[in-house]
LUMVEXDO-658893 format. One record per atom (N, C-alpha, C): x, y, z; residue in one letter. Coordinates in steps of 0.001 Angstrom, whole numbers, padded with zeros to 6 digits, always signed. Last residue first. Layout:
% LUMVEXDO-658893
XYZA
...
END
This chain:
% LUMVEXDO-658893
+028981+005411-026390X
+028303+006765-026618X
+026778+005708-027495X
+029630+003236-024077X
+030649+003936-025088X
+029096+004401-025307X
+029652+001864-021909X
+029046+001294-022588X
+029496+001982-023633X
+030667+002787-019584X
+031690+002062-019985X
+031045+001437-021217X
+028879+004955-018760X
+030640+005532-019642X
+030965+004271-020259X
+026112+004599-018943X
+027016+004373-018363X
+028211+004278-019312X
+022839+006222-017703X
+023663+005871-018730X
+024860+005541-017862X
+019770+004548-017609X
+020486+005137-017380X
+022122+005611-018093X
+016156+005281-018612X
+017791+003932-018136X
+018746+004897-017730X
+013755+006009-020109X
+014937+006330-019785X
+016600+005923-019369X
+012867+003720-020087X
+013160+004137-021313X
+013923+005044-021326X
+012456+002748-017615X
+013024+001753-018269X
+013481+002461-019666X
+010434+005009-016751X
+012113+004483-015805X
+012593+003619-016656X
+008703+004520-018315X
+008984+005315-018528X
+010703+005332-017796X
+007446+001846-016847X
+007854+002073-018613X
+008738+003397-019001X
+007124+002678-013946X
+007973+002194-014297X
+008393+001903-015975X
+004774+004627-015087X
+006035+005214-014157X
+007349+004235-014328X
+002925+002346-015578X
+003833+003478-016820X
+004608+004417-016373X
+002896+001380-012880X
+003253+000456-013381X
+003744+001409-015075X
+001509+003288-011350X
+003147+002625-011188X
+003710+002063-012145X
-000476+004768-011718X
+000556+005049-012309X
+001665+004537-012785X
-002667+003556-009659X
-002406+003455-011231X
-001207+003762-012188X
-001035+002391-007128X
-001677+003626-008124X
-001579+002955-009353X
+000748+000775-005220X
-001044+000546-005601X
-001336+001620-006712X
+003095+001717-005035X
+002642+000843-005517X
+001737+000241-006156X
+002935+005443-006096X
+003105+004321-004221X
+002510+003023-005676X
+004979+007795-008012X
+003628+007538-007302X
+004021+005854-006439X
+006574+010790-007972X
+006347+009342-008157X
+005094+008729-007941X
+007861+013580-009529X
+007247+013070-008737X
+006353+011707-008828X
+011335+013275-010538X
+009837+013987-010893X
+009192+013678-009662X
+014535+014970-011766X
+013652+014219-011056X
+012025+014313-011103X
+017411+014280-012822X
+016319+014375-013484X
+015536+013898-012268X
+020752+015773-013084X
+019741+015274-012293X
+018485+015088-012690X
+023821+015626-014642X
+022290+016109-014220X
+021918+015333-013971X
+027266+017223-015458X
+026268+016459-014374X
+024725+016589-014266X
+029638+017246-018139X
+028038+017389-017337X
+027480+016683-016678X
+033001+017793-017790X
+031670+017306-018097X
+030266+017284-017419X
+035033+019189-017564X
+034917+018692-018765X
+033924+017714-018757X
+034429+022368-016524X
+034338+021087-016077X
+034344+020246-017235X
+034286+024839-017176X
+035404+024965-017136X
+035619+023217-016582X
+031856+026254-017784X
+032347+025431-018557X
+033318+025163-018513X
+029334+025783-015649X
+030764+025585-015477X
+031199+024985-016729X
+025925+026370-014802X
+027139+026212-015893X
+028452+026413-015348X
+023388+024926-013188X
+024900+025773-013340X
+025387+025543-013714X
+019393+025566-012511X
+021075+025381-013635X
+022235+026089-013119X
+017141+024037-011114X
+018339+024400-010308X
+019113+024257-011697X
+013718+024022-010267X
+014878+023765-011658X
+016134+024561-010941X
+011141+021863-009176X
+011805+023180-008636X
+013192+023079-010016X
+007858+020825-007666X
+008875+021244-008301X
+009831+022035-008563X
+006660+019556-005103X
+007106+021274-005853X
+008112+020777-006527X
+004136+017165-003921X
+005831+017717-004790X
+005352+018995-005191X
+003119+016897-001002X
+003047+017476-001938X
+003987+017926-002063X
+002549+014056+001329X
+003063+015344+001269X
+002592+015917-000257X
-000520+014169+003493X
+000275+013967+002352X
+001016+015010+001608X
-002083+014967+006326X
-001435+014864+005853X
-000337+014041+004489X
-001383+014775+009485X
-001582+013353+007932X
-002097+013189+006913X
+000569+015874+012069X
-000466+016165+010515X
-000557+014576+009527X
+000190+015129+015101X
+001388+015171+014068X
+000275+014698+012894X
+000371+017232+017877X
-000618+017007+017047X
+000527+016752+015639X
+001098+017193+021359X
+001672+017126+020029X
+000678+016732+019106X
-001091+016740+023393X
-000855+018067+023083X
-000058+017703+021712X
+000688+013005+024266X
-000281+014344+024958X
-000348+015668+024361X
+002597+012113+021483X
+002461+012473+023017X
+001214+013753+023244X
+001451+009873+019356X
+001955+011001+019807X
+001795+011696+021166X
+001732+006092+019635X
+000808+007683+019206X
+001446+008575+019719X
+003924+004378+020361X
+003108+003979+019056X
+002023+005579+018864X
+006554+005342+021566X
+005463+005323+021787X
+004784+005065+020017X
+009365+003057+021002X
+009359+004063+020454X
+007560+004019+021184X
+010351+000306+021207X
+009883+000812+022217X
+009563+002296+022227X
+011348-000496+018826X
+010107-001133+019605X
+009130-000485+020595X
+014013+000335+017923X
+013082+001151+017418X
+011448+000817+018567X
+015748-001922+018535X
+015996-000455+018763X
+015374+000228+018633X
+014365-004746+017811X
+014698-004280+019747X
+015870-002788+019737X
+013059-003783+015630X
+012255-003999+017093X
+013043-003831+018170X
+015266-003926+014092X
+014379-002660+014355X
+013580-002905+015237X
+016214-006492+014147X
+016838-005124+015102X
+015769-003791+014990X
+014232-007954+013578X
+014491-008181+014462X
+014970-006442+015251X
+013941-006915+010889X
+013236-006931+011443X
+013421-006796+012988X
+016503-008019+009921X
+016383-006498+009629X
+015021-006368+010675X
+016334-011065+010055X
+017396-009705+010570X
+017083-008616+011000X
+013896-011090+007952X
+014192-011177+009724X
+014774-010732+010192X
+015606-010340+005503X
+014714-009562+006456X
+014371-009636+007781X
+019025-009769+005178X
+018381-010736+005714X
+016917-009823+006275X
+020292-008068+002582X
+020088-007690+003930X
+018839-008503+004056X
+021895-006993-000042X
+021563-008386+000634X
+021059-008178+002099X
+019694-004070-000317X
+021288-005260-000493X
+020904-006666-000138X
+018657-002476+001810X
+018701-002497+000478X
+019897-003745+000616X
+015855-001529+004141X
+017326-002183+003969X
+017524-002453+002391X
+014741+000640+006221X
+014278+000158+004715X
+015696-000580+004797X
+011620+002148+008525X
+013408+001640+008265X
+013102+001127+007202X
+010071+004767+009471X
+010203+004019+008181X
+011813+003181+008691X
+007851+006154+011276X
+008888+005720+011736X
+009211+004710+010338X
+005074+007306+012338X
+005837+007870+011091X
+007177+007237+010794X
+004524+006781+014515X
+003255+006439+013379X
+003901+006709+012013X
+006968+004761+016155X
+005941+005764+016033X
+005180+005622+014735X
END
């Protein structure tokens, strides 16, 4: 259909990946049925802040998220400077 995404991450052969999404997905109607009207719509981020304290956990969990932008934008490319300066963190690297 018009909205239909598959994505493979990993080592995952693209042909492969291709293949089976055609002969499970192929036969899906390519436009919407008679009367169904499907919007196009873009979506739009809300932002939103979710806190909970537990100080009874000996450690903190967070989430950081924003809203992204698609390959082609201008953005992508200081979207990705900014993903790099952030990084991530990891226990085994020590403080």
């Amino acid at each position: 259909g018009p909205r239909v995404v598959v994505a493979g991450a990993g080592a995952v052969d693209h042909d492969e990946l291709v293949g089976l999404a055609d002969k499970h997905f192929g036969s899906l109607p390519k436009e919407a049925p008679a009367g169904l009207i499907v919007p196009d719509d873009t979506a739009v981020y809300r932002g939103a802040d979710i806190r909970t304290r537990d100080d009874t956990m000996p450690l903190a969990h967070v989430a950081l998220a924003v809203e992204g932008a698609e390959w082609t934008s201008p953005y992508a490319f200081p979207l990705m400077v900014m993903q790099t300066m952030l990084g991530s963190w990891d226990r085994t690297v020590g403080a």
